[in-house]
C-alpha positions as a Markdown table, in Angstrom:
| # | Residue | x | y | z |
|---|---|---|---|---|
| 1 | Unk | 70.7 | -43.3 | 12.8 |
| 2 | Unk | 73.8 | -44.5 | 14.8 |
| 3 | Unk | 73.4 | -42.2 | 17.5 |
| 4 | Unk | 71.5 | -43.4 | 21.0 |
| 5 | Unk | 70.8 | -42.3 | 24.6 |
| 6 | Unk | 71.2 | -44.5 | 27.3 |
| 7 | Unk | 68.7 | -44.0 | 30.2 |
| 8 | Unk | 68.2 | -46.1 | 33.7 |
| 9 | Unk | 65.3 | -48.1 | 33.4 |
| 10 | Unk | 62.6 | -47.9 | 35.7 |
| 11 | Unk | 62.5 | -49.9 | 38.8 |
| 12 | Unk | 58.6 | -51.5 | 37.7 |
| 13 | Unk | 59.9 | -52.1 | 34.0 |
| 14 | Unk | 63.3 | -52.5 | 31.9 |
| 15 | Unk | 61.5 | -51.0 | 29.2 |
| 16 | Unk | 60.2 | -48.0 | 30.5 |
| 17 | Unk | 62.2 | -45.1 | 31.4 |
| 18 | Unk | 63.2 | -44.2 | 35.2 |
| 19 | Unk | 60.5 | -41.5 | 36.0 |
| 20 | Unk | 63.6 | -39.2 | 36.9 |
| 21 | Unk | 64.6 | -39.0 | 33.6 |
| 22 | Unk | 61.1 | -39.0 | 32.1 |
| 23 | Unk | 61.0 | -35.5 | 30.7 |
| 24 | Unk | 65.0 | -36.3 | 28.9 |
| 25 | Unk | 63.7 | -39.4 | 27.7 |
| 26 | Unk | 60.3 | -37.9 | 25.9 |
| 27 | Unk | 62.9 | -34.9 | 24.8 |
| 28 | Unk | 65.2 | -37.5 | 23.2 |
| 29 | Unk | 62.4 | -39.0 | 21.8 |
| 30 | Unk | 60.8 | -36.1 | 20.3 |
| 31 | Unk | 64.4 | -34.8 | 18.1 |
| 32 | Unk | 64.1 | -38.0 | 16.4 |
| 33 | Unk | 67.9 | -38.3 | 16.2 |
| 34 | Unk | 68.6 | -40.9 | 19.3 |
| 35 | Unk | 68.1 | -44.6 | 19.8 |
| 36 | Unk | 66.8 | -45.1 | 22.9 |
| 37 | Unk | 68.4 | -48.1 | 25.3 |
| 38 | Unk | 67.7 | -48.8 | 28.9 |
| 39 | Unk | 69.6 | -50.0 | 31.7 |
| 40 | Unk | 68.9 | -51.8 | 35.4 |
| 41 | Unk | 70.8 | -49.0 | 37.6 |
| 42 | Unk | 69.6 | -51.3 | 40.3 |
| 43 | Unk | 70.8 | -54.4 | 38.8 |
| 44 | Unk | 74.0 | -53.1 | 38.0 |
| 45 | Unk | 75.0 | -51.3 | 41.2 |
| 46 | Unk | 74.0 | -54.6 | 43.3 |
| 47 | Unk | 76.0 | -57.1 | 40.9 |
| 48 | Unk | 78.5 | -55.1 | 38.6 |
| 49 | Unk | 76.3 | -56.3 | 35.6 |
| 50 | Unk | 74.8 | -54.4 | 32.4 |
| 51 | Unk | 71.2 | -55.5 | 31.1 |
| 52 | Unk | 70.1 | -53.9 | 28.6 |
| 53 | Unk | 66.3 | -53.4 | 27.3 |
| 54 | Unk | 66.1 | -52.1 | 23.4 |
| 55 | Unk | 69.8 | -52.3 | 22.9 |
| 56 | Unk | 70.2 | -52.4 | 19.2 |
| 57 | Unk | 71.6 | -54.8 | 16.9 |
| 58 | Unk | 74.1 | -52.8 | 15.5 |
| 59 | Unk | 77.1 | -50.8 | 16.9 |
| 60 | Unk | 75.9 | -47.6 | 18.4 |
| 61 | Unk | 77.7 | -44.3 | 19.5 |
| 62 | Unk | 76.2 | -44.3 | 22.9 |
| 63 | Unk | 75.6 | -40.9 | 24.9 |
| 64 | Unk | 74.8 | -41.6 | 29.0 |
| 65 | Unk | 72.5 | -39.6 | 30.8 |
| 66 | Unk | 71.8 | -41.1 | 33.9 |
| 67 | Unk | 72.9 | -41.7 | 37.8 |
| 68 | Unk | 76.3 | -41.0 | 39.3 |
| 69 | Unk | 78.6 | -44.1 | 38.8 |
| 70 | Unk | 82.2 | -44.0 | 40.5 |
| 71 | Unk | 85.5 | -44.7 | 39.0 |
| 72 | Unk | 85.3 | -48.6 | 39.2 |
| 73 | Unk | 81.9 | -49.0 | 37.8 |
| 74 | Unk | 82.3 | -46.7 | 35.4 |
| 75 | Unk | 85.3 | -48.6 | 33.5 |
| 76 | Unk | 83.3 | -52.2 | 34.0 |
| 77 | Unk | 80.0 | -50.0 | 32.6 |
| 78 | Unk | 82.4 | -48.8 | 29.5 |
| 79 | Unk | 83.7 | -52.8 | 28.9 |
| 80 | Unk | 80.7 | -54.2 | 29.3 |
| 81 | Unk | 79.1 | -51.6 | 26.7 |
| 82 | Unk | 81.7 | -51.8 | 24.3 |
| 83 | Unk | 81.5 | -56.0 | 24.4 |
| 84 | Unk | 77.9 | -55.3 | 23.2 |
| 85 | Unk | 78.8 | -53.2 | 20.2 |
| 86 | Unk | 77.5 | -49.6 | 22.3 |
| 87 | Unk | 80.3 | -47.4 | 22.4 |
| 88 | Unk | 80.0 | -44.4 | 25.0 |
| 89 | Unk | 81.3 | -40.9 | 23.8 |
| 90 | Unk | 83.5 | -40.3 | 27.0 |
| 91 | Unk | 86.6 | -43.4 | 28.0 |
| 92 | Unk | 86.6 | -43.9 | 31.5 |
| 93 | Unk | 89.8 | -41.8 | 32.1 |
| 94 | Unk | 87.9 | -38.9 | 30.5 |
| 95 | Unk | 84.9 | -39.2 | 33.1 |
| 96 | Unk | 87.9 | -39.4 | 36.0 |
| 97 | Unk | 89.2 | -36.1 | 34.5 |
| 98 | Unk | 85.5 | -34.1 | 34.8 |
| 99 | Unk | 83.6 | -36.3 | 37.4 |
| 100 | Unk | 86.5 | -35.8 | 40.6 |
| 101 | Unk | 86.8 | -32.4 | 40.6 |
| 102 | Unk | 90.5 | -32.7 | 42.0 |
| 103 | Unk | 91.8 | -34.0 | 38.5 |
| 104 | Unk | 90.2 | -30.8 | 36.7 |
| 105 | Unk | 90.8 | -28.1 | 38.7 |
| 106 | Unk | 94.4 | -27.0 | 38.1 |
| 107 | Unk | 93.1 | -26.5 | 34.6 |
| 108 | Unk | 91.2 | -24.2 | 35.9 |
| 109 | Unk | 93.5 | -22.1 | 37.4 |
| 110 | Unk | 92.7 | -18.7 | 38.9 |
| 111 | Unk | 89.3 | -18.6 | 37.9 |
| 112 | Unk | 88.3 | -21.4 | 40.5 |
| 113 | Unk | 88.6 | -20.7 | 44.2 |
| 114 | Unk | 91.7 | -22.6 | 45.4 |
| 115 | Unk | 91.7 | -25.8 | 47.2 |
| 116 | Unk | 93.7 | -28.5 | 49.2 |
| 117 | Unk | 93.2 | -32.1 | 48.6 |
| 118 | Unk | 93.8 | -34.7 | 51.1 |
| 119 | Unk | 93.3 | -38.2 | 49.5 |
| 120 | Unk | 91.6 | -40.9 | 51.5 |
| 121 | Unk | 94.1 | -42.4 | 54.0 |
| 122 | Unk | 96.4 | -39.2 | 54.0 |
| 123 | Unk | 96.7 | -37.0 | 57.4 |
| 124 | Unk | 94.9 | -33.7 | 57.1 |
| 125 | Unk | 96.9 | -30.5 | 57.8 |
| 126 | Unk | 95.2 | -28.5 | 59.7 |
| 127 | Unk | 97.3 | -26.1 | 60.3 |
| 128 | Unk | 98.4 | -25.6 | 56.7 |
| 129 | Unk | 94.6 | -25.0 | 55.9 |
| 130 | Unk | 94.3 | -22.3 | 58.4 |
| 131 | Unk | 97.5 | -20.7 | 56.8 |
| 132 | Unk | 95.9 | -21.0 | 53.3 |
| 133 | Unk | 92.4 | -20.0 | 54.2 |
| 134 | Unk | 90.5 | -17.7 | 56.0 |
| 135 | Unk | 87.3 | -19.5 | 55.2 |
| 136 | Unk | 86.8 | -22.7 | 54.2 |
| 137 | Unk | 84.7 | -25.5 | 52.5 |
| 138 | Unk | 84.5 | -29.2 | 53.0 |
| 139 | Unk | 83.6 | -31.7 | 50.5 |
| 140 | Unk | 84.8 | -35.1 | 48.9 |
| 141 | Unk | 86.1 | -35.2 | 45.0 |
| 142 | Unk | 82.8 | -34.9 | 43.8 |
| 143 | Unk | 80.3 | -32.6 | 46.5 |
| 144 | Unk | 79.8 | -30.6 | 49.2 |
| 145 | Unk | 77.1 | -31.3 | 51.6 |
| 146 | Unk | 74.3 | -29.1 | 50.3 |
| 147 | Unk | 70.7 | -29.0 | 51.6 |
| 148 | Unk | 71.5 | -30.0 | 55.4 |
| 149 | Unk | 72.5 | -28.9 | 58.7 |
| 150 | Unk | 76.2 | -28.9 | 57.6 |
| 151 | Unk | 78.1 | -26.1 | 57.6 |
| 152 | Unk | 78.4 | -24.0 | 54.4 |
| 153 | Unk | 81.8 | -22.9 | 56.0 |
| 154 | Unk | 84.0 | -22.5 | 58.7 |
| 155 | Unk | 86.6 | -19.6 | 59.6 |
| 156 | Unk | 90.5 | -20.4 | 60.3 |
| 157 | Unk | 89.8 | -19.7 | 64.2 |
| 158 | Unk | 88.3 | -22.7 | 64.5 |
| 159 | Unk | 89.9 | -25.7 | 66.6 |
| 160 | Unk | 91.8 | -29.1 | 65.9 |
| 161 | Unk | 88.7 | -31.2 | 68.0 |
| 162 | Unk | 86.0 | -29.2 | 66.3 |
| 163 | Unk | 87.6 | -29.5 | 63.1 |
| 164 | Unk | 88.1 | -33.4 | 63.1 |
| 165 | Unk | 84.4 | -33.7 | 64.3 |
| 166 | Unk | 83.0 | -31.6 | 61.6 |
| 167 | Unk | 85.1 | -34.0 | 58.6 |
| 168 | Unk | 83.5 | -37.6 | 60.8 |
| 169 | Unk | 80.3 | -35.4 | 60.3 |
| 170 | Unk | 80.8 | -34.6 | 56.6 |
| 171 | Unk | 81.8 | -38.9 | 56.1 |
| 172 | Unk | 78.7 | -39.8 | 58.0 |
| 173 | Unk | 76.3 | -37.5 | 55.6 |
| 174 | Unk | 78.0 | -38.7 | 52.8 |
| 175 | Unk | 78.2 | -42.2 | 53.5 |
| 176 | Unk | 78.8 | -44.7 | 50.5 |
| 177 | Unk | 78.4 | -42.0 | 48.3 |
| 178 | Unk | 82.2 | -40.5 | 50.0 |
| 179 | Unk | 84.4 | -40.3 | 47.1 |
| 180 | Unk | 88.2 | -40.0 | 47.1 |
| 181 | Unk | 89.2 | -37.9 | 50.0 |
| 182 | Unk | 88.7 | -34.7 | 52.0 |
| 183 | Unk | 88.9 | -31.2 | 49.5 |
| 184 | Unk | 89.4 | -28.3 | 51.7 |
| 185 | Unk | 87.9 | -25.3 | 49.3 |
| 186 | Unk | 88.1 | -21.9 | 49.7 |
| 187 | Unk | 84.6 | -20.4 | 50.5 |
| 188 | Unk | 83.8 | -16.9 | 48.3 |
| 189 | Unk | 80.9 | -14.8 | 49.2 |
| 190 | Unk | 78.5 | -15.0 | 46.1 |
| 191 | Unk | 76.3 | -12.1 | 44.9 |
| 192 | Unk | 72.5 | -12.7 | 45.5 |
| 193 | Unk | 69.3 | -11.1 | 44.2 |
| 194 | Unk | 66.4 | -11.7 | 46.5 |
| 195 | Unk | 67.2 | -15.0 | 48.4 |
| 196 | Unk | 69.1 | -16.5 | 45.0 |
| 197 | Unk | 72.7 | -16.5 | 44.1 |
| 198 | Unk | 73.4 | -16.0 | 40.7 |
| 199 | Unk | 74.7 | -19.3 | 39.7 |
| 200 | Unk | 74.9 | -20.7 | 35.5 |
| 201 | Unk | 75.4 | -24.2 | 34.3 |
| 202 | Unk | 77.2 | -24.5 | 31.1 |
| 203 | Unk | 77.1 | -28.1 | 28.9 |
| 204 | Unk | 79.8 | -27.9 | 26.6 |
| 205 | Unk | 80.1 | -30.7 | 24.0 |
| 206 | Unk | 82.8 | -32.1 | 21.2 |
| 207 | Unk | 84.5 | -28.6 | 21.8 |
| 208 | Unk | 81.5 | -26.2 | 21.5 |
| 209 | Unk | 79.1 | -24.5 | 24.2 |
| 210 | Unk | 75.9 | -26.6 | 23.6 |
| 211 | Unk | 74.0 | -25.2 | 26.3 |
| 212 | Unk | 74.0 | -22.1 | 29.0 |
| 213 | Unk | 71.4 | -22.0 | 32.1 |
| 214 | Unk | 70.5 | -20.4 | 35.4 |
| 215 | Unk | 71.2 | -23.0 | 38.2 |
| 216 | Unk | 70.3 | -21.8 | 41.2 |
| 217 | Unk | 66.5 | -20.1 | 41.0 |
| 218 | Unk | 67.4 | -17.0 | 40.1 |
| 219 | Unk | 65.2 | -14.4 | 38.3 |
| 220 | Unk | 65.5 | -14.1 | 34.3 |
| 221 | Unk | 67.2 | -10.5 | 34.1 |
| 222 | Unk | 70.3 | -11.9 | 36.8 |
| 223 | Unk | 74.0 | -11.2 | 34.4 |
| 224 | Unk | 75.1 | -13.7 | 32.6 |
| 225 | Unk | 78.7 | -15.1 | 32.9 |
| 226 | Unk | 80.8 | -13.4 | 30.3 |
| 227 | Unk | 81.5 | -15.0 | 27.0 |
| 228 | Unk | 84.9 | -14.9 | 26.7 |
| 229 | Unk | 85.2 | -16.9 | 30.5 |
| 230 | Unk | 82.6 | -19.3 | 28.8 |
| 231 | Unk | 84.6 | -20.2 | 25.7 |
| 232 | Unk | 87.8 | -20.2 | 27.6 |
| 233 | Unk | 86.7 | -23.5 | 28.8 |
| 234 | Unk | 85.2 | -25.3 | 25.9 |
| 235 | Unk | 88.1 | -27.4 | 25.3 |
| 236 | Unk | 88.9 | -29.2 | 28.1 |
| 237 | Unk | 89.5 | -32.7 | 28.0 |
| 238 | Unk | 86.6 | -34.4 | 27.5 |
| 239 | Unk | 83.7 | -34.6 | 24.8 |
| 240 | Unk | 81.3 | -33.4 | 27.0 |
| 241 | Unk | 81.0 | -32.2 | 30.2 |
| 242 | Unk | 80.2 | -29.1 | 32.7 |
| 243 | Unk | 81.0 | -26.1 | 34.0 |
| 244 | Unk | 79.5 | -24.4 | 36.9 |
| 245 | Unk | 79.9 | -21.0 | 36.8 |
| 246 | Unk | 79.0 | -18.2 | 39.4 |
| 247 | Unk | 78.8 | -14.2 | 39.9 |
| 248 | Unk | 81.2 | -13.2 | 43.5 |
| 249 | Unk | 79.4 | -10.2 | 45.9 |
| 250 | Unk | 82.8 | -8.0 | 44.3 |
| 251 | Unk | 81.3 | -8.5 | 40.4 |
| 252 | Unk | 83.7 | -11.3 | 39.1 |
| 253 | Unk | 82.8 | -15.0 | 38.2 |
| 254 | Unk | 84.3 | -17.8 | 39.7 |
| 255 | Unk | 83.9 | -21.5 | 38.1 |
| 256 | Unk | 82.7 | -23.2 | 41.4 |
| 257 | Unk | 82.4 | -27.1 | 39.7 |
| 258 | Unk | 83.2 | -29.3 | 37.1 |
| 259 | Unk | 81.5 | -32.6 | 36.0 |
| 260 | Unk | 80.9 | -35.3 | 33.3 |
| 261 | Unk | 78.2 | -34.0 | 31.7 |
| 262 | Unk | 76.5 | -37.9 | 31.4 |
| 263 | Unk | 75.8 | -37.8 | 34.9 |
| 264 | Unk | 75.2 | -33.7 | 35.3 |
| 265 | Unk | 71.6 | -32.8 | 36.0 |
| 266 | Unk | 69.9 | -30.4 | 33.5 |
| 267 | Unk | 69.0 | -26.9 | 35.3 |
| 268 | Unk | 65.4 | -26.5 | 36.4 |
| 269 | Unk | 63.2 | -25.4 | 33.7 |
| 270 | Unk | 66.2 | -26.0 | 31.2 |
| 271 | Unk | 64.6 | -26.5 | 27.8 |
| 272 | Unk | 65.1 | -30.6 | 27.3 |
| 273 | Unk | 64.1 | -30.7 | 23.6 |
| 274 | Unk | 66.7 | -27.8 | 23.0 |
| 275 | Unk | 69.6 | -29.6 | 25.0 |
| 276 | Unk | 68.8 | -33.0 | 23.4 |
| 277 | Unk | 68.5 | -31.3 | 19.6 |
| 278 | Unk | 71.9 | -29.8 | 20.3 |
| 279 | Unk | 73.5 | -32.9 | 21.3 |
| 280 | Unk | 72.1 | -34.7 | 17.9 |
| 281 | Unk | 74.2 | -31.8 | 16.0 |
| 282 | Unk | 77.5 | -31.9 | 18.0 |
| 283 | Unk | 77.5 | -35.7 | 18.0 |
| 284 | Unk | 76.4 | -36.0 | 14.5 |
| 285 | Unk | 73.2 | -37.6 | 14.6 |
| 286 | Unk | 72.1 | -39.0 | 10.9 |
| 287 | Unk | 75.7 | -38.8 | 9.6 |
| 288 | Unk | 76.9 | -41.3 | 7.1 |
């Protein structure tokens, strides 16, 4: 078995399991196919270096699932890694390409909503949003501001002052977690059954769709994304990764985000020991 998961550790013990990921790690566990190593997340993010608990003697294919990391620490995390004979499935300019959704997204083409990026220290054009856009989205290369008092959206009518208060806002929330710049995203109006949108997250690994789930709470007869969409994007540049897809109030799907699918959270009530035996397959656990 060549094959292992890398988790966080938790904070009370490098050999235990961050309780986060506890129901991944017992899923892992349970296939039989996966090494298990830990990490400090702590550790690392406060000093730029890797311990490891369990890591094995010998070299290792090496899938992450764990906490965000940004560009910087992902290439030291990758080095470091590879200097102890662990070798992670995705380089660091493949997690750029999935994790920043500006690198992805003209790949995407017209089946994402369109989108201005201003990179960090560039001037923002306000008026050539409101010429683009009649509503609008802000968020950084890798989120929106979800689950606070922030704006889902804002309409071309609104000012220069107000606009300029609203991105310092956006910053603030977003603190040290700000990544990259100011995306300026076209807002679509999404279908909704009850009080839920209709929202799918898609894994896709070494080329094939490994797994498809509801994202956003929605009841178990909601349409699914069509097929042909879904496998459109199952070769993207990456070994694995994810797609966010969602039904539009009109009836058509939209792919609203991208991500590396290390650091992509599995869908609530996603079947864990299904996800984690079709990882083994695609990366070849138990192969000679």
């Amino acid at each position: 078995m060549n094959l292992a998961i890398l988790f966080p550790s938790s904070v009370f013990s490098r050999f235990e399991v961050d309780a986060d990921f506890q129901n991944e790690y017992e899923a892992a566990v349970g296939t039989g196919n996966f090494r298990i190593v830990f990490y400090d997340y702590e550790h690392f993010v406060r000093t730029g270096e890797v311990l490891l608990a369990r890591c094995p003697d010998e070299e290792m294919t090496v899938i992450y699932r764990g906490w965000m990391l940004n560009a910087v620490q992902y290439e030291s995390f990758y080095r470091q890694l590879e200097n102890r004979g662990l070798h992670l499935v995705t380089s660091p300019s493949q997690y750029c390409m999935m994790h920043l959704f500006p690198n992805v997204h003209p790949l995407l083409g017209e089946d994402t909503p369109k989108m201005l990026v201003f990179p960090e220290g560039t001037a923002i054009n306000i008026e050539e949003i409101k010429h683009n856009f009649t509503r609008f989205m802000i968020k950084d290369y890798v989120k929106s501001e979800k689950g606070t008092d922030f704006p889902k959206f804002f309409s071309s009518s609104i000012s220069e002052s107000e606009f300029e208060r609203y991105v310092a806002m956006f910053r603030e929330y977003r603190g040290k977690l700000f990544t990259g710049g100011i995306c300026i995203k076209e807002f679509v109006e999404l279908q909704k059954y009850g009080e839920h949108t209709n929202e799918w997250r898609v894994f896709y690994a070494k080329g094939k769709i490994l797994s498809v789930s509801r994202n956003s709470g929605q009841g178990e007869f909601t349409p699914t994304p069509p097929k042909a969409l879904l496998e459109k994007y199952a070769s993207l540049p990456s070994p694995f990764y994810t797609v966010d897809y969602a039904e539009l109030a009109c009836g058509n799907w939209k792919i609203l985000e991208a991500g590396d699918g290390q650091v992509s959270g599995l869908s609530d009530g996603q079947d864990a020991g299904a996800f984690f035996r079709g990882l083994g397959v695609l990366f070849g656990a138990g192969e000679e």
